[in-house]
C-alpha positions in Angstrom: -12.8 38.2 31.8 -13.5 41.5 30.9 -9.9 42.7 30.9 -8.3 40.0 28.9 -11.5 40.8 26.1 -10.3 44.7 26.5 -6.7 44.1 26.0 -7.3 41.5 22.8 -9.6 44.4 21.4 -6.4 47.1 21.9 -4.4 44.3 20.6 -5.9 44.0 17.5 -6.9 47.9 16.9 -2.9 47.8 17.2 -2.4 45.1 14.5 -5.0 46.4 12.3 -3.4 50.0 12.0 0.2 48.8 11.5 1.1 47.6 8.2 3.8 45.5 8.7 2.6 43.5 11.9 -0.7 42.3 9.2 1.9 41.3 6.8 4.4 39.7 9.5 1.2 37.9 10.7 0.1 36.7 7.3 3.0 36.1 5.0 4.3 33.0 6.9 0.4 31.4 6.5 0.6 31.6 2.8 3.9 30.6 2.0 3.0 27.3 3.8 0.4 26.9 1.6 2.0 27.6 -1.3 4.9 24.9 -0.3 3.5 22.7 1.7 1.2 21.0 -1.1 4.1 20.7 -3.7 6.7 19.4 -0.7 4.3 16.5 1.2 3.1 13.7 -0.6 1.4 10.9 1.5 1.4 8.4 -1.2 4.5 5.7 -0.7 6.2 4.3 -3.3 9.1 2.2 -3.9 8.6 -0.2 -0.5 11.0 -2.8 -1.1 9.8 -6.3 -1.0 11.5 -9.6 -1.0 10.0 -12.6 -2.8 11.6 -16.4 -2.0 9.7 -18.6 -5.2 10.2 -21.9 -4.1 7.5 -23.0 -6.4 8.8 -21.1 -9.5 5.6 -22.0 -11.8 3.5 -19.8 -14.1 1.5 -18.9 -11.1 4.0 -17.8 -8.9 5.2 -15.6 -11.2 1.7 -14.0 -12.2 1.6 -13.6 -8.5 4.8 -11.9 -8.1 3.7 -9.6 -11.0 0.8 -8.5 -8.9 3.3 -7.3 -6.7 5.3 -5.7 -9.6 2.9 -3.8 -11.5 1.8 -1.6 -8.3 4.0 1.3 -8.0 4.7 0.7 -4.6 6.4 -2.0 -4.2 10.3 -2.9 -5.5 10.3 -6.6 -5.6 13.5 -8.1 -5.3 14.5 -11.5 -5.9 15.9 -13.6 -2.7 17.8 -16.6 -2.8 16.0 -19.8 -1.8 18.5 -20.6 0.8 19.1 -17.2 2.4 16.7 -17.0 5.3 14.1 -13.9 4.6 14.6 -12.0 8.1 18.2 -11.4 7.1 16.8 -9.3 4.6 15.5 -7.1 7.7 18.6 -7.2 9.1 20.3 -5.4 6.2 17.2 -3.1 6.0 17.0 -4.6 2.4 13.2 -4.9 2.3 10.3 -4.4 4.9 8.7 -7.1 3.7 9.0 -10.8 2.7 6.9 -12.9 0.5 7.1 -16.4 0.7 5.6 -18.8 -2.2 5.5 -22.5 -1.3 6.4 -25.7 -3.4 3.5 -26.7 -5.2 1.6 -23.3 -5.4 0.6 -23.3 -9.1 -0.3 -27.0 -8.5 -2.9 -26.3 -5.8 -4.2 -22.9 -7.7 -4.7 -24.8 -11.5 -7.0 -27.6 -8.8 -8.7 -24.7 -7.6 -7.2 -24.6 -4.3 -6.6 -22.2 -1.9 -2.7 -22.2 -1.3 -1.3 -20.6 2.0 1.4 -17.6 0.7 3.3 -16.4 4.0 3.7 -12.6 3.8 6.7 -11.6 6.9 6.1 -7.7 7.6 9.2 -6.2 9.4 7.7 -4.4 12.1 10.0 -1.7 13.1 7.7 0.9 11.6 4.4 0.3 12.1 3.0 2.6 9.9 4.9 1.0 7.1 3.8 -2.5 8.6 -0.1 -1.5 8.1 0.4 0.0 4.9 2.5 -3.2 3.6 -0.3 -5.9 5.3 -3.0 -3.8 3.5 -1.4 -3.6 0.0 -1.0 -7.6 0.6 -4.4 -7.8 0.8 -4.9 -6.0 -2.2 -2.7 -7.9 -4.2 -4.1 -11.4 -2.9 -7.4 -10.1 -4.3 -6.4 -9.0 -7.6 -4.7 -12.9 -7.9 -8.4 -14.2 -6.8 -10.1 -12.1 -9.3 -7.8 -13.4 -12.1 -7.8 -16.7 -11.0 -12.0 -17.0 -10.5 -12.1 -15.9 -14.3 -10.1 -18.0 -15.9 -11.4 -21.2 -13.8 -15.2 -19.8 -13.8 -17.3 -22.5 -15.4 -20.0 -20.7 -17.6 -23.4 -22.0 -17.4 -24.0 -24.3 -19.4 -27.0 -23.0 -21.9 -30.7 -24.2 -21.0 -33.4 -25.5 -23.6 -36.4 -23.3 -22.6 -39.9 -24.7 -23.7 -43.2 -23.7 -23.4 -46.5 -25.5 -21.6 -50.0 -24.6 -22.9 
C-alpha cells in the first residue's frame, strides 16, 4: 500500500508542475459542462398518439383535447375501422386511445366509462412515460367533469334556541 500512495504522490507533483497535463486534464471536464446542459433535455415531446372516437360526442372530444393541450403528445386521428396495433406496426404512434360508443352518455349520468389506452411496448421507457401521462390526463377529465356535475349545497336556514 505504501508504494502505490508514493507513486500517486510523484504522480501528481508531476501533473501539478506541468502546465499543459493540468489543462489536458481539465479542459475536457468543462467543455462537458458547458455542452452537455444545452445538448440533453430529458423532457419528451411530440409522442404520437392515436385516438379511434367511436363515440364522437362533446365528451369525447373534451377528452381528446386533454390529450392535445399537453405538449407531449401528437394526437392523430385513426379511422374507426383500421385496427389500432397497425398503427404500431407502421411505428405511427406508441400509443392508442380507444373511446367507446356511448361515452359522453355514461359521463353526462355520472358514470364511470371504461376508455382502453394500448401502449406499444417496444420501448419501455416510453411505455411508462405514456401509461403515466394517461393517468394524468384521465384526472384532469375527472376534475373537469366533478365540477361541472358537483351539486352545491343547498343553503341551510340557521336559527337560534334560547
Amino acid at each position: 500500500m505504501r508504494r502505490i500512495l508514493e507513486q500517486t504522490r510523484k504522480e501528481l507533483i508531476q501533473v501539478i508542475r506541468d502546465k499543459r497535463a493540468i489543462l489536458m486534464a481539465l479542459r475536457p471536464s468543462w467543455m462537458l459542462l458547458v455542452v452537455m446542459p444545452q445538448s440533453i433535455s430529458l423532457t419528451v415531446d411530440d409522442l404520437p398518439i392515436v385516438v379511434q372516437d367511436l363515440d364522437d360526442s362533446t365528451a369525447s372530444r373534451l377528452f381528446i383535447d386533454a390529450f392535445r393541450a399537453s405538449i407531449t403528445f401528437r394526437v392523430i386521428r385513426w379511422p374507426v375501422d383500421e385496427p389500432p396495433e397497425a398503427a404500431f406496426k407502421a411505428n405511427t404512434a406508441r400509443a392508442a386511445l380507444i373511446i367507446p360508443t356511448h361515452f359522453g352518455r355514461d359521463m353526462a349520468r355520472g358514470y364511470g366509462s371504461p376508455v382502453q389506452m394500448l401502449i406499444d411496448g417496444s420501448d419501455s421507457n416510453t411505455a411508462q412515460l405514456v401509461l403515466g401521462l394517461r393517468e394524468a390526463g384521465r384526472q384532469c377529465l375527472q376534475q373537469r367533469h366533478y365540477r361541472r356535475h358537483a351539486r352545491r349545497p343547498s343553503p341551510r336556514r340557521g336559527s337560534t334556541l334560547v
